[in-house]
C-alpha positions as CSV (number, residue, x, y, z in Angstrom):
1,X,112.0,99.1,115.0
2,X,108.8,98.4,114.7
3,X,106.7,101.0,111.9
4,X,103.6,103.3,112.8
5,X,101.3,102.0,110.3
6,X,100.5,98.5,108.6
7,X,98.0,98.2,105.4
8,X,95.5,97.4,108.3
9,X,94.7,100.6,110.1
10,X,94.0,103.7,109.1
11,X,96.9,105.7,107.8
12,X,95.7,108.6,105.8
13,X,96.3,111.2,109.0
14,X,99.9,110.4,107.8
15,X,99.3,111.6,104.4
16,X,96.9,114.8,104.8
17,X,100.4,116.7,105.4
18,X,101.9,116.2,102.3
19,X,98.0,116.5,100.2
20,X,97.0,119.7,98.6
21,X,94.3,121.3,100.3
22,X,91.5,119.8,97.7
23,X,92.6,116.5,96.6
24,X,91.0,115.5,92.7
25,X,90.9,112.0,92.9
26,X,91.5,109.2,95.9
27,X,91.7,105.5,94.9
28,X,91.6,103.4,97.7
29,X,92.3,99.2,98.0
30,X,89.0,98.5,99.7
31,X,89.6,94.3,100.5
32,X,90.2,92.3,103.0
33,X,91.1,94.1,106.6
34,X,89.7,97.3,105.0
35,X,86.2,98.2,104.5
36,X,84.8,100.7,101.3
37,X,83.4,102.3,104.7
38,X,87.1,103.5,105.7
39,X,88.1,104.2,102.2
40,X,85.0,107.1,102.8
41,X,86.7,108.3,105.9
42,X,89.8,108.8,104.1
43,X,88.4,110.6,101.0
44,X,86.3,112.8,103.8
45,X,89.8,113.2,106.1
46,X,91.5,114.5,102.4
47,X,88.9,116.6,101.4
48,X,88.8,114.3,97.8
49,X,86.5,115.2,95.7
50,X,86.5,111.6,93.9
51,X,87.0,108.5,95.2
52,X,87.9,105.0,93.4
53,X,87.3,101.7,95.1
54,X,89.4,99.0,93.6
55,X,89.6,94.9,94.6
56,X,86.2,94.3,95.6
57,X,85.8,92.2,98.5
58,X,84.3,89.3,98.3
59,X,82.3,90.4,101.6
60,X,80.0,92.7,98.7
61,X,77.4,90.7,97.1
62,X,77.2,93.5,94.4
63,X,78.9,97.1,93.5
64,X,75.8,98.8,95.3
65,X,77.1,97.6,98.8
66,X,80.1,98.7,98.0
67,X,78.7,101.9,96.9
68,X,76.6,102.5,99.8
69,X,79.1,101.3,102.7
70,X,81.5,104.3,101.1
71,X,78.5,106.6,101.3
72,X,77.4,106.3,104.7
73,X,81.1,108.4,105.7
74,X,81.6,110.0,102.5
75,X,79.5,112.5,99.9
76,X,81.8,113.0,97.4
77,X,81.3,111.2,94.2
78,X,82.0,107.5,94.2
79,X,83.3,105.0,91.4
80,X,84.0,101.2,91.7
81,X,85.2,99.7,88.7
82,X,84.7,96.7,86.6
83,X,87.6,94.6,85.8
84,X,89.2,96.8,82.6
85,X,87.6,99.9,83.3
86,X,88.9,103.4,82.2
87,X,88.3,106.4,84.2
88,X,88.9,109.7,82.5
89,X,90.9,112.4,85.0
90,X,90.7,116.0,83.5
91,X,93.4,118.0,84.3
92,X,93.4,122.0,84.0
93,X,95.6,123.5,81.3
């Protein structure tokens, strides 16, 4: 049997039924087949407030392509890391 989705095409329609309504924080594998573009889609499809690109692409000459291909589809706030970066999550009490 052959599955419905591959880490090639868009999958996150598969994963909005099982998201709370307003989803903190997305991080999204944005190399290779899949463009920091899509990774916007998704976040917008989710309703994430955040998103976090991780494994640039070597297709991005810098973090501010990267930045502004996500932004083009997506208005949330945006964060690509550096190698060994921390991102503090607050969660309520």
């Amino acid at each position: 049997m052959k599955p419905d989705f591959s880490d090639t095409r868009p999958i996150h329609d598969k994963f909005a039924p099982y998201t709370p309504e307003v989803l903190d924080l997305l991080i999204h594998d944005t190399t290779f087949d899949t463009f920091a573009s899509d990774a916007g889609i998704a976040g917008t499809a989710l309703n994430a407030q955040s998103l976090t690109l991780f494994h640039m692409s070597p297709r991005y000459t810098s973090i501010d392509a990267h930045l502004k291909n996500a932004a083009r589809v997506y208005t949330g706030e945006v964060f690509v890391p550096a190698n060994l970066s921390v991102k503090e999550i607050a969660f309520p009490q």
